[in-house]
VOGU-3710 file (C-alpha; in Angstrom, 3 decimals, decimal comma):
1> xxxxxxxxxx> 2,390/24,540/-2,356  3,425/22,215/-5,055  6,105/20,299/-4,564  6,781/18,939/-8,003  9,867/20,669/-8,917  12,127/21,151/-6,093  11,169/17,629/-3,664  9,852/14,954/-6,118  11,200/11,757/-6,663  14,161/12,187/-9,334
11> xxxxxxxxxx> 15,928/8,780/-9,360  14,217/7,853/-12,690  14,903/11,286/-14,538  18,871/10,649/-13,658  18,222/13,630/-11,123  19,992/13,508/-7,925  18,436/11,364/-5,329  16,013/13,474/-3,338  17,174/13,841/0,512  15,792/12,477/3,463
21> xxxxxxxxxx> 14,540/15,794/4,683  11,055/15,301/6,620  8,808/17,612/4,635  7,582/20,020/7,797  10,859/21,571/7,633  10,381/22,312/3,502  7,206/23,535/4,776  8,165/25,853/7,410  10,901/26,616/4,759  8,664/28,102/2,365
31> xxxxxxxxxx> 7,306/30,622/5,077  4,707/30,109/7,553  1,947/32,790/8,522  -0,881/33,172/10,908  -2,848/32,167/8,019  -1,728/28,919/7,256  -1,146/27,967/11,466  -4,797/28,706/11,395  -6,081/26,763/8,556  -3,670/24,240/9,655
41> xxxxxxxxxx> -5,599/24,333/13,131  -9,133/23,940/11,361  -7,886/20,983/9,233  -6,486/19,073/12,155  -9,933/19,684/13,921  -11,498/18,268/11,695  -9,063/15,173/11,154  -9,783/14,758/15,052  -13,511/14,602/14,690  -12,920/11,532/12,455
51> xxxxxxxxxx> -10,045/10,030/14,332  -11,910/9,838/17,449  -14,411/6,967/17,206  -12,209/5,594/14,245  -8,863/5,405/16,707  -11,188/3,004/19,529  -13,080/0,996/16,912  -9,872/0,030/15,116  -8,280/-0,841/18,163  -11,038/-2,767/19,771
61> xxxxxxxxxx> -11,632/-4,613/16,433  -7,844/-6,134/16,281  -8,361/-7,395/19,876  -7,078/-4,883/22,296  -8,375/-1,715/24,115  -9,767/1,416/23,045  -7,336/3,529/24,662  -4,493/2,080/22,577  -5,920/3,079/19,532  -5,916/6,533/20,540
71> xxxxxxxxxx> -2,749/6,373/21,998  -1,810/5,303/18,750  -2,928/8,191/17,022  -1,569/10,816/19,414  1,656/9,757/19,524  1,995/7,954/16,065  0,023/10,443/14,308  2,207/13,551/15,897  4,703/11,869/14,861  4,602/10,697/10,986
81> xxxxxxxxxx> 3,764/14,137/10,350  6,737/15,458/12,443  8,915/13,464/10,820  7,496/12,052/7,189  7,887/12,793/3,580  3,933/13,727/3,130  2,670/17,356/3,503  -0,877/15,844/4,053  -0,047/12,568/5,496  -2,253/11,213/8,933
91> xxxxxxxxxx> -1,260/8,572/10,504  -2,630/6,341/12,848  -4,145/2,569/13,383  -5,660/1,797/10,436  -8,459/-0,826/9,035  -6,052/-2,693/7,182  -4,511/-3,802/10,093  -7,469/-5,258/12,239  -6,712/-8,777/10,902  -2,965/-8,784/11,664
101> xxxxxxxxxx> -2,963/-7,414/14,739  -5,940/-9,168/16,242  -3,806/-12,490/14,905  -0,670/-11,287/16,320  -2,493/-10,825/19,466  -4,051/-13,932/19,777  -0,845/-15,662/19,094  1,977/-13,664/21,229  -0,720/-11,367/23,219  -0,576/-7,533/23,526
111> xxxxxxxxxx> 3,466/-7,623/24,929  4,074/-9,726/21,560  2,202/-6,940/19,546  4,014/-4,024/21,323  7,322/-5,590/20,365  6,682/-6,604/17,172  5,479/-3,266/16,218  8,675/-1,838/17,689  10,526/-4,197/15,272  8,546/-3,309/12,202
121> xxxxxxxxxx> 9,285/0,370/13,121  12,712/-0,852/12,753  12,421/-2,255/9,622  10,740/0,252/7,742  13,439/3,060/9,426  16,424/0,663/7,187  13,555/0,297/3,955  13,920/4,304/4,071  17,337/4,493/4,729  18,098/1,876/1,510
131> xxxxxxxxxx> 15,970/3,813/-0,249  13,604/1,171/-1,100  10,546/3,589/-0,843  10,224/3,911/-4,665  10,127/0,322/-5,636  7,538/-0,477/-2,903  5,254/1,835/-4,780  5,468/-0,151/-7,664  2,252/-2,524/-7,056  -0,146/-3,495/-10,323
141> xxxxxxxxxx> -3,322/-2,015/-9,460  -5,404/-5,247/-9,584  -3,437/-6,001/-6,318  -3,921/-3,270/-4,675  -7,929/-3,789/-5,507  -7,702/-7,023/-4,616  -6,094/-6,693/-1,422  -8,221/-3,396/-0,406  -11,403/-5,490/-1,231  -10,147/-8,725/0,390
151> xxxxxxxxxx> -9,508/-5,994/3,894  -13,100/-4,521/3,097  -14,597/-8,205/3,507  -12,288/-9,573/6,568  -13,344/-6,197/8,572  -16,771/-6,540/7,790  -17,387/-9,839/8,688  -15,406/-9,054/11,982  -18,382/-6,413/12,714  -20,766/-8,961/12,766
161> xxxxxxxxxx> -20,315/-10,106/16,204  -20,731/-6,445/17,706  -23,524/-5,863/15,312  -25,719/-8,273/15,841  -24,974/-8,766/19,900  -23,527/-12,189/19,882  -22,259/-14,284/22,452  -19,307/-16,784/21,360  -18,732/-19,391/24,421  -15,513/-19,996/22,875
171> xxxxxxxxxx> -14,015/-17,006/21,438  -14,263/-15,551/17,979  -12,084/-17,480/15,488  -9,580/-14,997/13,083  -10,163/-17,224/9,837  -12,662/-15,822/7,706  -14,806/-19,066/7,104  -14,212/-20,431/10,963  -15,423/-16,761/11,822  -18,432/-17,085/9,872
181> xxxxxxxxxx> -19,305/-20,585/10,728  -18,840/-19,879/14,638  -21,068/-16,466/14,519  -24,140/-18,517/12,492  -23,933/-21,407/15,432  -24,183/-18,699/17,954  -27,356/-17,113/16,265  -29,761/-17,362/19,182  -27,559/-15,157/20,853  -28,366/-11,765/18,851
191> xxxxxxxxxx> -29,542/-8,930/20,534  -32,411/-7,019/18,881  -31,435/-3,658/20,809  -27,585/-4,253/19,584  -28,626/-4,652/16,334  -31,129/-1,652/16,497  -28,144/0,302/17,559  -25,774/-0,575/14,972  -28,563/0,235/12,251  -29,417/3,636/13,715
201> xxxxxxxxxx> -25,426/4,346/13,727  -25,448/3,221/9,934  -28,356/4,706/9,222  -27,168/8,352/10,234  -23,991/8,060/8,682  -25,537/6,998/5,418  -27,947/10,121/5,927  -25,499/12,702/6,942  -22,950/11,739/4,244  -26,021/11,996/1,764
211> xxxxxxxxxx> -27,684/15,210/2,756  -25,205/16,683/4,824  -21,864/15,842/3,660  -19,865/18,552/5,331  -20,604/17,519/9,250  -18,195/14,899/10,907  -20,854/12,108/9,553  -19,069/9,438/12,102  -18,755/11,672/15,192  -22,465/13,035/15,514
221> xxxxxxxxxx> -23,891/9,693/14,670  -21,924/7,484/17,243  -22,685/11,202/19,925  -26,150/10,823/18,962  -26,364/6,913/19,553  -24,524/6,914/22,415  -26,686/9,759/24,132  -30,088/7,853/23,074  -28,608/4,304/24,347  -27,657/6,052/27,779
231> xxxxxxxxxx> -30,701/8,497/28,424  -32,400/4,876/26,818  -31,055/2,704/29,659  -31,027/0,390/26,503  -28,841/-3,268/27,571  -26,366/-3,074/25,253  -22,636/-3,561/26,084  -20,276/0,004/25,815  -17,136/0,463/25,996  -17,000/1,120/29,813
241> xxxxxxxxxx> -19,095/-2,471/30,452  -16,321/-4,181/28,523  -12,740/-2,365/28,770  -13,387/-0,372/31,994  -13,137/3,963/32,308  -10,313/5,253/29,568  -7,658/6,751/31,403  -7,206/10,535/31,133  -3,357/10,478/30,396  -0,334/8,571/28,169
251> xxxxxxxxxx> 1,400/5,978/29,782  4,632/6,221/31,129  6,783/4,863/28,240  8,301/1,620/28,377  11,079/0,062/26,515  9,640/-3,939/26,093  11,325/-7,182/26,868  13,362/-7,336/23,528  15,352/-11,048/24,741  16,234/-13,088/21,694
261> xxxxxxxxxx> 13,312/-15,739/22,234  10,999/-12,572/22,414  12,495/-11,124/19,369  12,796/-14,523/17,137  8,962/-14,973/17,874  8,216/-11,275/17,099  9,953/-10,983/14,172  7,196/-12,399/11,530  5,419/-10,239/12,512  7,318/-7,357/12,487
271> xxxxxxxxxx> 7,644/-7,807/8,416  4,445/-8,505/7,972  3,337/-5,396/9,692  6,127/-3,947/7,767  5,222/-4,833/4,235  1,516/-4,050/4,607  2,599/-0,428/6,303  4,984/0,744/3,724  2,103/0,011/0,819  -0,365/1,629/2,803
281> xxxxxxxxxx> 1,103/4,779/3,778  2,786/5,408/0,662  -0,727/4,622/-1,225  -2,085/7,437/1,368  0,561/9,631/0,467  -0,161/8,683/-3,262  -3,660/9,443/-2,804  -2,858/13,016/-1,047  -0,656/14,252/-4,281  -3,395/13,389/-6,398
291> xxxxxxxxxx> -5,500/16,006/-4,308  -2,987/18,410/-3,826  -0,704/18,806/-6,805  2,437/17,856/-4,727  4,863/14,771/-4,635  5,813/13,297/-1,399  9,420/11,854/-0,330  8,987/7,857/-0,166  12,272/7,435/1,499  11,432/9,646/4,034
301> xxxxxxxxxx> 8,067/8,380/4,504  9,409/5,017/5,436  11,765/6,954/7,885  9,014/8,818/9,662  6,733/5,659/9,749  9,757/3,658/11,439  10,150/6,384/13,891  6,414/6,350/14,831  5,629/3,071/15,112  8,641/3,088/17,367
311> xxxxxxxxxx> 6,984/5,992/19,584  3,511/4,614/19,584  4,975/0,920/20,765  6,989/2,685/23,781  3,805/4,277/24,800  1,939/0,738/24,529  0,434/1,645/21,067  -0,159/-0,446/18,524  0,581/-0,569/14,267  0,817/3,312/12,794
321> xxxxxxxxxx> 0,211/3,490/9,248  -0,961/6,418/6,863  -4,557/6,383/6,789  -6,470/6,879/3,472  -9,612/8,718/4,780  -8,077/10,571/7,095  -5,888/11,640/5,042  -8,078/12,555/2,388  -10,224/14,674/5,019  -6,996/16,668/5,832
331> xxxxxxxxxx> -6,386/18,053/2,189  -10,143/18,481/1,593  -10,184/20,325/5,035  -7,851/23,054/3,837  -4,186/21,889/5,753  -1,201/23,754/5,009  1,597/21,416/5,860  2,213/18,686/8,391  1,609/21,021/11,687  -2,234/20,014/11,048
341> xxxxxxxxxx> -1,228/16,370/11,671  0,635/17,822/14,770  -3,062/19,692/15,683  -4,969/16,612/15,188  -3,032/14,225/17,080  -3,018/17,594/20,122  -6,595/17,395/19,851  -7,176/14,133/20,635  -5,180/14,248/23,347  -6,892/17,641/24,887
351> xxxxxxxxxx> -9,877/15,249/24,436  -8,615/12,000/25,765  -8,111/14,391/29,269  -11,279/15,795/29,020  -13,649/13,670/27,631  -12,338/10,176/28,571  -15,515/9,407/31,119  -18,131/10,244/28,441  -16,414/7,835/25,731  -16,642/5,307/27,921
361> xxxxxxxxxx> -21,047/4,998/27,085  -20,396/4,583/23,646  -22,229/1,200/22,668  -19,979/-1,680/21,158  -22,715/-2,066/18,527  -22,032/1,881/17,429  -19,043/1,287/16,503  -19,366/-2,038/15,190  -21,622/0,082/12,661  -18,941/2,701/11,773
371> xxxxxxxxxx> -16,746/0,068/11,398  -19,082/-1,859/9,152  -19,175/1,550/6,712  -15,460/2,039/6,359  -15,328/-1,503/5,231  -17,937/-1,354/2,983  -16,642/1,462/1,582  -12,993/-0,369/0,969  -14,935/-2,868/-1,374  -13,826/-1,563/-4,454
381> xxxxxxxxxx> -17,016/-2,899/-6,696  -16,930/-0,630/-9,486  -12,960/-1,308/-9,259  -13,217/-4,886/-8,812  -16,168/-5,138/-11,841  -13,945/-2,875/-14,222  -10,994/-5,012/-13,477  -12,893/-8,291/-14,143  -13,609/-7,330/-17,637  -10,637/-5,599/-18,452
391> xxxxxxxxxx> -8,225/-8,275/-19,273  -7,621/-12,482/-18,372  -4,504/-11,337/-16,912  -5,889/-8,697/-14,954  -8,822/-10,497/-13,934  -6,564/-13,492/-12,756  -3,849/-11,073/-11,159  -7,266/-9,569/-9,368  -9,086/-12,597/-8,187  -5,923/-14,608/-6,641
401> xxxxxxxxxx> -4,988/-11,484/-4,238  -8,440/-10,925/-3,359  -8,860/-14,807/-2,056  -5,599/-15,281/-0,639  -6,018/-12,264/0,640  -9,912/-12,684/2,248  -9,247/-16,655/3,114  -5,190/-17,294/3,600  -2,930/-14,038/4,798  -2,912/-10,712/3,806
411> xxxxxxxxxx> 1,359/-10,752/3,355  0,745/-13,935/0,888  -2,061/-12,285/-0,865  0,461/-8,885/-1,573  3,913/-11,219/-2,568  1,225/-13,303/-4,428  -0,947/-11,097/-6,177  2,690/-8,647/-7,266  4,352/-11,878/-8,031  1,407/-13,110/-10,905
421> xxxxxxxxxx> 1,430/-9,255/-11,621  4,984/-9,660/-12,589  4,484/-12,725/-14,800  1,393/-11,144/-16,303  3,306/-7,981/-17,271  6,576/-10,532/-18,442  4,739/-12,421/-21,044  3,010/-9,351/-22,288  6,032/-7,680/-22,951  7,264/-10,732/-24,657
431> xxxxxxxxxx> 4,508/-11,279/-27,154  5,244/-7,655/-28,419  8,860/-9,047/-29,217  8,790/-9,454/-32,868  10,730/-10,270/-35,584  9,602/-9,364/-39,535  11,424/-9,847/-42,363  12,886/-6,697/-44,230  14,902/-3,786/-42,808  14,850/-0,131/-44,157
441> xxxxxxxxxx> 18,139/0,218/-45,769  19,644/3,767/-46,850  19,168/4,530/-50,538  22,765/4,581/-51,200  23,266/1,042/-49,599  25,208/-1,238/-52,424  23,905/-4,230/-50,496  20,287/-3,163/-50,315  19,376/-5,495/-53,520  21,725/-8,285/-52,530
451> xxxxxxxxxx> 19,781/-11,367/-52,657  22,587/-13,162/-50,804  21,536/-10,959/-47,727  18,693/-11,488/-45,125  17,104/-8,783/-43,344  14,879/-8,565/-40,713  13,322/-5,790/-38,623  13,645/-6,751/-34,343  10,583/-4,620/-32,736  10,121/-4,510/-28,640
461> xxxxxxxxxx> 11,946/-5,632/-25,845  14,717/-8,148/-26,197  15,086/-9,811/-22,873  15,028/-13,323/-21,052  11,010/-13,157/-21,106  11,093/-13,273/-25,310  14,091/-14,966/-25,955  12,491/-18,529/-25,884  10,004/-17,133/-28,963  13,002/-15,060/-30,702
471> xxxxxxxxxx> 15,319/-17,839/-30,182  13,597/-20,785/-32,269  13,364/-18,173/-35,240  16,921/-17,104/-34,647  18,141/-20,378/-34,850  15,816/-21,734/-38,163  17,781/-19,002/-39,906  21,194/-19,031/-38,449  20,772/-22,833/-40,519  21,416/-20,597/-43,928
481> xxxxxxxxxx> 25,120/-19,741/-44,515  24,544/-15,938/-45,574  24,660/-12,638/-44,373  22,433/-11,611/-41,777  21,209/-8,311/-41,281  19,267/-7,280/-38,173  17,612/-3,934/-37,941  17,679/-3,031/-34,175  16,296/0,379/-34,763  12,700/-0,285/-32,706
491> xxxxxxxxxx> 14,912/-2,366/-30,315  13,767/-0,191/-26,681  15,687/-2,108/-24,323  17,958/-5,609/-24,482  19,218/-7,604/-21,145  22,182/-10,098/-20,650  20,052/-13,171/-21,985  18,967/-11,169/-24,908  22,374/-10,000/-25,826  23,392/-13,489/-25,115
501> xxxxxxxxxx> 20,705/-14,848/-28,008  22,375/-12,503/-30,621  25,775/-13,307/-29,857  24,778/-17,367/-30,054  23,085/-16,620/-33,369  26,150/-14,765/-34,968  28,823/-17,548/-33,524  26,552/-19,901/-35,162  26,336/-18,248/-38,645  30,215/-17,818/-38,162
511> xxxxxxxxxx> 30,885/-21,354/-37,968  28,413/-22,157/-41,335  30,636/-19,590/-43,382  27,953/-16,651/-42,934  28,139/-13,363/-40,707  25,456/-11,335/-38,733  25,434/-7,668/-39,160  23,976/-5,242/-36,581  21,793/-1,448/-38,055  20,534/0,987/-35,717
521> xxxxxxxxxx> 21,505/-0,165/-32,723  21,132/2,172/-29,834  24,256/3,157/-28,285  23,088/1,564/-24,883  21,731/-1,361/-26,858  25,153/-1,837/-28,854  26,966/-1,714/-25,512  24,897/-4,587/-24,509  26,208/-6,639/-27,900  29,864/-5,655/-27,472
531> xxxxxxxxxx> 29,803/-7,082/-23,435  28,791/-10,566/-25,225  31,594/-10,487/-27,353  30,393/-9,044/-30,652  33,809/-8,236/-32,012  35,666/-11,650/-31,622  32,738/-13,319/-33,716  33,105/-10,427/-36,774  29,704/-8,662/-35,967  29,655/-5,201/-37,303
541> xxxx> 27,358/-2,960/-35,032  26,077/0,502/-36,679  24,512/2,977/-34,412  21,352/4,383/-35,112
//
């Protein structure tokens, strides 16, 4: 079941590029028993046990009914695994989302939402077909802490609300520090039974996960809230008091109003949604080869993504996105290949029918407390400490995501935080730039004891982000009317402004009545030299 060697991503070996080939057909490929449909069928069980209260929290945190979030993850989930790169992957709404969507919402409502999560399914389908997958997987890792954490505290502070039983005369505010300021006015409000409620529902998932950590921690302990709050008569708001009964079936599907004005408005948040879902599922599918050995298509991904955020906005769902936890539930759970995503998005759907009436009594509070977990458990402390220390540049790469992230926009906080990352990595690389005096000539080298002669040993990478540094030196000796020899053996990599340095320096020597000489150059390296005109100013180039 390893995928390494015949579906991994090849671009960087010089391979050829790996095909867009959803990875249920390599799976089906590779032959597929009673065995594996049935441990396939366990797996997506258990994914289902999970999804369930996970699917209508979600949903009901970013500002819309429960019923879409399951709706989301029966026809999303089916299909990214029916059509994505990931053996493992599971998609549906996801926690990362809440803020974005519940913004989107309150600016363009739930038609605004459906379209713009149409678009975005758009937009990722032409990241996939571009094959941009790889390079979006190319995010520092103090970003993605910073971002995860910043998610962790924005969904746990949404919680609060729910948790505690408030009543907000004028709506809850999306900013973080409005949010906060708005709850702490409305204090008198609380309700001691909603806040015994969400406690209890903590409390048992903390205890289960502790001493019991192979039950469905968030399913028994929002079925045994639920049942004690009903048989109870405790006054605490459900989801039946609020949203009204579930309904027992899918929606018809329905194509939204996609006129230009509708589109125009839409469209920022289609990439936003966008952006934040091709990091997240390909982080999921990141997370689910490091579990199972394999290597997922990220081209593909993107592909399957587009097509199911497509499908879940034509049934009125909302944002699909690979789902961390879920995911890693499915590999621990035994799955086979992407047929237990199929099983687990079937399942909830054989629920939905049955069991619609009975979700309906689940408190608010409950799943406020769930909710209040998974976001606890996104706060990446021993990450975020590790990070802190590591480095000034991590540590600054770190902080500005996370509070761009937590207090601005999550988008900003990801272009931000990858941005600094760049610069960070930039001026690193350019401090390893060196250049030392002395060369290793060959023994039998006449002009190894010429005085006359200068040498000097180039070490790192030669591009625009040291050529400010190199450059002053460079041009302090090019002063000298002698010889210079340059020892580009340790030279790993040189760009257009770097090649454009050396070929300054030896036109300058040129004009003073001296000459630059080029050892060891790479052949890729002394390609670079020749495109800047290396012959017309008399610069011999060796090869190493």
């Amino acid at each position: 079941m390893n995928d390494t060697t015949q579906t991994g991503e090849s671009r960087a070996s010089g391979m050829p590029r790996v095909p867009l080939r959803p990875k249920i057909l390599t799976a089906l490929a590779e032959g597929y028993d009673a065995k594996a449909l049935r441990a396939d069928l366990v797996a997506g069980l258990t994914v289902a046990i999970v999804a369930l209260p996970l699917s209508m929290a979600i949903a009901i945190a970013s500002g819309v009914g429960p019923e879409r979030g399951l709706v989301t993850s029966i026809v999303g989930g089916a299909l990214v695994s029916a059509f994505g790169g990931s053996r493992f992957q599971i998609g549906g709404p996801a926690g990362a989302f809440i803020v974005l969507v519940a913004a989107c919402v309150m600016q363009s409502g739930v038609e605004g939402l459906i379209l713009a999560t149409m678009l975005s399914g758009m937009l990722m389908m032409v990241f996939g077909f571009l094959r941009l997958g790889s390079y979006i997987r190319f995010m520092p890792y103090p970003v993605t802490v910073g971002f995860t954490t910043g998610i962790g505290v924005i969904i746990l502070a949404s919680q609060f609300k729910d948790m505690f039983g408030l009543s907000l005369p004028g709506g809850e505010p999306g900013p973080i520090l409005p949010k906060i300021a708005a709850l702490w006015d409305a204090r008198g409000t609380a309700s001691p039974m909603a806040i015994a409620v969400a406690i209890a529902t903590m409390g048992t998932i903390i205890a289960l996960k502790r001493f019991a950590p192979r039950l469905p921690a968030l399913l028994i302990a929002v079925a045994v809230v639920t049942l004690v709050t009903a048989l109870a008569g405790l006054p605490v708001e459900t989801i039946a008091s609020k949203f009204g009964e579930l309904p027992r079936f899918l929606p018809a599907p329905a194509i939204p109003d996609m006129s230009w004005d509708k589109v125009s408005a839409a469209l920022p948040w289609a990439l936003s949604f966008t952006l934040l879902g091709a990091i997240e599922s390909l982080l999921s599918a990141m997370v689910a080869d490091g579990m199972s050995g394999g290597q997922h298509r990220s081209d593909m991904e993107l592909v399957g993504q587009g097509i199911a955020n497509i499908g879940s906005a034509l049934f009125g769902g909302i944002c699909v996105t690979g789902t961390i936890a879920r995911t890693a539930t499915n590999v621990r759970a035994g799955a086979r290949s992407p047929i237990a995503g199929i099983a687990h998005s079937g399942i909830l759907l054989a629920t939905m029918m049955v069991a619609a009436p009975l979700a309906g009594s689940i408190p608010l509070a409950a799943l406020a407390g769930l909710l209040g977990i998974v976001a606890w458990n996104m706060i990446e402390r021993h990450e975020f400490a590790a990070l802190t220390r590591a480095s000034r540049g991590d540590a600054m790469v770190l902080w500005v995501t996370f509070l761009v992230v937590t207090f601005r926009d999550l988008a900003e906080g990801i272009v931000l935080g990858f941005a600094l990352g760049g610069l960070v990595f930039i001026r690193h690389m350019a401090e390893l730039a060196q250049l030392r005096e002395g060369s290793a000539p060959a023994a039998d080298n006449p002009e190894a004891q010429d005085p006359d002669v200068l040498r000097y040993r180039l070490h790192g990478m030669v591009f625009f982000g040291s050529v400010a540094r190199l450059g002053t030196i460079l041009a302090r000796i090019a002063r000298w009317p002698r010889m210079v020899e340059i020892d580009m053996g340790e030279v790993s990599f040189i760009d257009s402004t770097g090649a454009k340095m050396i070929a300054t320096l030896a036109q300058q020597l040129q004009r003073r009545g001296g000459a630059l000489k080029i050892v060891n150059a790479r052949p890729e390296i002394a390609q670079s030299l020749h495109a800047f005109g290396m012959d017309q100013a008399g610069v011999e180039v060796s090869l190493k």
